[in-house]
ChimeraX commands (.cxc) that place a marker at each C-alpha (Angstrom):
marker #1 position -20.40,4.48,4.80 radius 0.5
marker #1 position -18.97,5.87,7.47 radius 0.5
marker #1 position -15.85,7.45,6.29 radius 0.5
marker #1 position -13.72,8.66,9.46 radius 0.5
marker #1 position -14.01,5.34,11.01 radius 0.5
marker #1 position -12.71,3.46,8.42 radius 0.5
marker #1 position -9.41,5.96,8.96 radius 0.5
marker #1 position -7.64,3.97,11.73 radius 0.5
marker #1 position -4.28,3.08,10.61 radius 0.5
marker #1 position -4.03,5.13,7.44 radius 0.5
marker #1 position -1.04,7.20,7.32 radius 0.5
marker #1 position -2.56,10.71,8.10 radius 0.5
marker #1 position -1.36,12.38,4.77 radius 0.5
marker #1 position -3.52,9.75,3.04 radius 0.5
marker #1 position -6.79,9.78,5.82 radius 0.5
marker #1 position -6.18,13.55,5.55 radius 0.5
marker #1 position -6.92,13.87,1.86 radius 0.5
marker #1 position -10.37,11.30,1.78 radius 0.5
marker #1 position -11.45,13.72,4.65 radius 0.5
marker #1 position -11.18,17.04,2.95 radius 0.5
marker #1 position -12.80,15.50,-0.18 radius 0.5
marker #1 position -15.54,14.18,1.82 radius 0.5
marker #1 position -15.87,17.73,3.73 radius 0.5
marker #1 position -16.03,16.22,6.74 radius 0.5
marker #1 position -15.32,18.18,9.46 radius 0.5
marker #1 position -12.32,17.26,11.76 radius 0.5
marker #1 position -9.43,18.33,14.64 radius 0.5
marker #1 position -6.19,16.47,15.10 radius 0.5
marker #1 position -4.22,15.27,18.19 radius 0.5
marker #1 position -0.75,14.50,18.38 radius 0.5
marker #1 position -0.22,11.61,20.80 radius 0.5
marker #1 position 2.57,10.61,22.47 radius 0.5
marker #1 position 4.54,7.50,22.07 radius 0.5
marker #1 position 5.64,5.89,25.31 radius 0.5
marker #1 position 7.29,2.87,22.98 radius 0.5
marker #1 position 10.25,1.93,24.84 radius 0.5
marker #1 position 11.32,-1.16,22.71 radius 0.5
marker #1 position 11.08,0.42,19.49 radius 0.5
marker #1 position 12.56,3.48,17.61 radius 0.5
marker #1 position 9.54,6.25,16.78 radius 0.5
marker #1 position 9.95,7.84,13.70 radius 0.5
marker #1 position 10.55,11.54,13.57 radius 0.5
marker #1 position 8.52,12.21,10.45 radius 0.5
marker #1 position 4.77,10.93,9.57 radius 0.5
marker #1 position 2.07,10.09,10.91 radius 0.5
marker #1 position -0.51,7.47,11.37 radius 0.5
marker #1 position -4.29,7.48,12.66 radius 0.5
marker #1 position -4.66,5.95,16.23 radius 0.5
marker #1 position -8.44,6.73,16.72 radius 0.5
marker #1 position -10.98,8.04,15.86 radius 0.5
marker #1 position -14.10,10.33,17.73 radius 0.5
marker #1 position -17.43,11.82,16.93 radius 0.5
marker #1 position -18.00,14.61,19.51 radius 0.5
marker #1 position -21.94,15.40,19.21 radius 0.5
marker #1 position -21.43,18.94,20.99 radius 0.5
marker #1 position -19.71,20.31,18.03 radius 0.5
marker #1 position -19.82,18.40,15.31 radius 0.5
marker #1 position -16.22,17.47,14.63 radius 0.5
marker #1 position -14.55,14.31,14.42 radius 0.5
marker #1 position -11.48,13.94,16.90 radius 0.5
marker #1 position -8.76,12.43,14.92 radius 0.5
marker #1 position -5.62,10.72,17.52 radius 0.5
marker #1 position -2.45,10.58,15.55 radius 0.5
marker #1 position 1.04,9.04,16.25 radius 0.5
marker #1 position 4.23,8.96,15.29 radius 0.5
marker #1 position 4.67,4.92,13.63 radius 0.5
marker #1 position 8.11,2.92,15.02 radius 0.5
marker #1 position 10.71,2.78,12.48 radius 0.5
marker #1 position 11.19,-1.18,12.10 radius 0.5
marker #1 position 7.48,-1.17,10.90 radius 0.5
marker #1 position 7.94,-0.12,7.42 radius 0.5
marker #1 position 5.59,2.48,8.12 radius 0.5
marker #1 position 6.74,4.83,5.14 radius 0.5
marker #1 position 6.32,2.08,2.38 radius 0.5
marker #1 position 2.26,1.60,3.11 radius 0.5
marker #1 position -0.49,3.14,1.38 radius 0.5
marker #1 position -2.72,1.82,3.78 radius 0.5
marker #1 position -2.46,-0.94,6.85 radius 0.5
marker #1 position -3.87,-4.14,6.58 radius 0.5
marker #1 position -4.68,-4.62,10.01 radius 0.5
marker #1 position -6.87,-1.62,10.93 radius 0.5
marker #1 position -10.28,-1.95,12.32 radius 0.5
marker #1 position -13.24,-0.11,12.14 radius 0.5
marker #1 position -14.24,1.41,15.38 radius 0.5
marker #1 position -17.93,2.68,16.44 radius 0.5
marker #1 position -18.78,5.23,18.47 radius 0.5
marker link #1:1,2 radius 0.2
marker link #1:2,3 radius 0.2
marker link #1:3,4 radius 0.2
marker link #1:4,5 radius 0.2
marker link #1:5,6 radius 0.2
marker link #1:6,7 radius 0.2
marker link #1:7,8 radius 0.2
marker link #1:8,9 radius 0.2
marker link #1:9,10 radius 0.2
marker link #1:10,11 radius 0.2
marker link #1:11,12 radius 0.2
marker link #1:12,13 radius 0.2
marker link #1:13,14 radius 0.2
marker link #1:14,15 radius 0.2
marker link #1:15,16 radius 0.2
marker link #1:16,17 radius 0.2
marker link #1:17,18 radius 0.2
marker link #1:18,19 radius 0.2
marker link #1:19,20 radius 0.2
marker link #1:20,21 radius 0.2
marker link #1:21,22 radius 0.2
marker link #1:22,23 radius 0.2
marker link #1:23,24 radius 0.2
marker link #1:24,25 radius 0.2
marker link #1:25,26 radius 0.2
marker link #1:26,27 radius 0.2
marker link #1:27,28 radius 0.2
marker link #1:28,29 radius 0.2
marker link #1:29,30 radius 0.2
marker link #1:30,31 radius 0.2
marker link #1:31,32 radius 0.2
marker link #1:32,33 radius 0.2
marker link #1:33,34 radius 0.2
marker link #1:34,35 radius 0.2
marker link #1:35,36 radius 0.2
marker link #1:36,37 radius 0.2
marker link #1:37,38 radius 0.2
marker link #1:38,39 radius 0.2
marker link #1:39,40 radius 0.2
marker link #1:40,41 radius 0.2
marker link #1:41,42 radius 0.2
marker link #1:42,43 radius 0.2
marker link #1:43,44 radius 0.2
marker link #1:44,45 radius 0.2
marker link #1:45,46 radius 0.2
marker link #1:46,47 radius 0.2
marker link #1:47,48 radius 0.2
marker link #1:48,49 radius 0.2
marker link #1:49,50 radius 0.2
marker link #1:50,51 radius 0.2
marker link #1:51,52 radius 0.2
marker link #1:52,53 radius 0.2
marker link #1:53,54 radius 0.2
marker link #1:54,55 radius 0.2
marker link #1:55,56 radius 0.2
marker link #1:56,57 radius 0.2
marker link #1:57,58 radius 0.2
marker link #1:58,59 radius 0.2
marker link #1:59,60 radius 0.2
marker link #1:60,61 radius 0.2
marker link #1:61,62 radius 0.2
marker link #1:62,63 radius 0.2
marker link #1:63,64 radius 0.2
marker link #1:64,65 radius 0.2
marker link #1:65,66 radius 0.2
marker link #1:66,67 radius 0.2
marker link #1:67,68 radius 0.2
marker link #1:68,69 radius 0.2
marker link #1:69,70 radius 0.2
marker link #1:70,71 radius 0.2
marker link #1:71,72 radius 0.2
marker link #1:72,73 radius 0.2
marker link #1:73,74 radius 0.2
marker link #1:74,75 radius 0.2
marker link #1:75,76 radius 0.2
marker link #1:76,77 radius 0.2
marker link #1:77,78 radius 0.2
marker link #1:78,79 radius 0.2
marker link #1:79,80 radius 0.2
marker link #1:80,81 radius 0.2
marker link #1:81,82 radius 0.2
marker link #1:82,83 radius 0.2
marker link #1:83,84 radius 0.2
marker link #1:84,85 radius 0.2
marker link #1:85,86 radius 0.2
view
């Protein structure tokens, strides 16, 4: 299994905690949300991709900030997230 892709669309604080228990190495990036139809929240997080860099090891992990109306805060987990390949 290939943990850190299966991470796109968690909410970070949950992808967060599977990737420290796996000990898998990893650096985050805040992105920026251009939305301009939608409210961003100010709080949380969710993961927008994901990255193996071969030169040093580390998965890249792209967060951003969800828009309000999505009910966002009341997921464990979102049903439409993909796995991506690298």
């Amino acid at each position: 299994m290939n943990t850190p892709n299966l991470m796109v669309g968690l909410p970070w604080q949950l992808a967060q905690r599977v990737l420290q228990a796996a000990n898998i190495p990893f650096a985050v990036t805040n992105g920026e949300n251009y939305n301009r139809f939608f409210t961003v929240a100010d709080n949380d997080f969710y993961v927008g991709r994901v990255q193996y860099v071969e030169e040093t090891g580390i998965w890249q992990i792209l967060l951003y900030r969800p828009m309000v109306a999505s009910g966002f805060e009341n997921c464990n987990e979102v049903q439409y997230a993909k796995e991506i390949t690298t």
